[in-house]
C-alpha positions in Angstrom: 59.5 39.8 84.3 60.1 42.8 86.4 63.6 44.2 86.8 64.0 46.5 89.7 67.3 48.4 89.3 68.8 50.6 92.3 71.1 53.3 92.4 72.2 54.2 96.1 74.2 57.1 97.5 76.5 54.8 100.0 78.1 51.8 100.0 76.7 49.1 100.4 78.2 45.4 102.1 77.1 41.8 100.8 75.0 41.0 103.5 72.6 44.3 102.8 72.9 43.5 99.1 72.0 40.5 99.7 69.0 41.5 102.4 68.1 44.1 99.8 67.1 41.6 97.3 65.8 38.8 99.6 63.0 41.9 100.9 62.5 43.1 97.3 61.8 39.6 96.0 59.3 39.5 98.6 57.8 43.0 98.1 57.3 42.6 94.3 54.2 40.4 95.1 52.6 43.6 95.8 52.3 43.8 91.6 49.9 40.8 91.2 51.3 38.0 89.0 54.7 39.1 89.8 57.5 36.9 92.0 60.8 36.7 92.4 60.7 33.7 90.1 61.0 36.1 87.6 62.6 39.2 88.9 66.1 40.6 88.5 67.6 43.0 90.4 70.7 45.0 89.7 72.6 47.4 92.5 74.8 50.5 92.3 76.0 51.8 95.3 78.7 54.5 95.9 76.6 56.5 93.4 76.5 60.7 93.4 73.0 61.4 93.8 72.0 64.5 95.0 69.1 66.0 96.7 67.8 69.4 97.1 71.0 70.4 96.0 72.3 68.1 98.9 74.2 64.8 99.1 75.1 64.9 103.0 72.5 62.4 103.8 72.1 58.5 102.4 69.5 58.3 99.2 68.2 56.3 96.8 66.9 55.8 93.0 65.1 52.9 92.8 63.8 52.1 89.1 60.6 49.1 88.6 60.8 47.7 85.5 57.5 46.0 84.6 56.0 43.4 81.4 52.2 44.5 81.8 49.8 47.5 82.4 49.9 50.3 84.9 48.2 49.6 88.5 48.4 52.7 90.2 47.3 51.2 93.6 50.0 48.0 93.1 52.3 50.7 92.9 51.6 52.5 95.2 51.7 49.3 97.9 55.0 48.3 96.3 56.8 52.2 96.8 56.0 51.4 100.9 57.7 48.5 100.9 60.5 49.5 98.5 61.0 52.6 101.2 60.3 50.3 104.5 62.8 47.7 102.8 65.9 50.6 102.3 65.4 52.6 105.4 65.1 48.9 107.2 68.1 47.7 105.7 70.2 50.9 105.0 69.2 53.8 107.3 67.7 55.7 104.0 64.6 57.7 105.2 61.8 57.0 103.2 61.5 61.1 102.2 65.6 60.1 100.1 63.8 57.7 98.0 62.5 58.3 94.7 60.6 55.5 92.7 60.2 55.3 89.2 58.1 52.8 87.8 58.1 52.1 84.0 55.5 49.5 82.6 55.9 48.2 79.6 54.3 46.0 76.7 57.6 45.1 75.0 59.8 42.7 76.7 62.5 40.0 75.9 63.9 36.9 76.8 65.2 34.0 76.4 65.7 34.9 72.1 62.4 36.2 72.4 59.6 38.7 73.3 56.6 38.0 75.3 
């Protein structure tokens, strides 16, 4: 059940949103018993982010949503690929990404919680 939710700086076409979450559904592996089976991804491009006080250059805030425990070094794998995947597919260096991951024990669907 993860959700990973992605706010970027520039405009963004189809085709990239759609290579976005093609690579993303592959990289969620990286969190073991997680696929894109189960993931949902949601984009927001044209957003004003700013950096260092600074907005001249392309960024992103990518947010992972996760049903389960911490796992520091899952994490960890899955922040390189989220930063290979957005400087791949949008030009964003790796040092304009930040990655938030929030893990948690409470999640619903389908009328119900897990």
């Amino acid at each position: 059940m993860p959700f990973i939710d992605s706010k970027i700086s520039k405009k963004i076409t189809e085709e990239e949103e759609v290579e976005l979450k093609t690579l993303l559904g592959q990289a969620i592996t990286a969190i073991p018993g997680k696929s894109e089976n189960w993931l949902m991804t949601g984009f927001e491009d044209g957003y004003h982010l700013y950096f260092r006080g600074d907005k001249s250059e392309p960024m992103a805030f990518v947010e992972v949503m996760i049903f389960g425990d911490e796992d520091a070094a899952a994490f960890d794998k899955l922040t390189g690929e989220i930063c290979r995947i957005f400087e791949q597919v949008l030009s964003i260096r790796p040092d304009h990404v930040y990655v938030k991951y929030s893990p948690t024990r409470s999640w619903g669907w389908n009328g119900g919680n897990f």
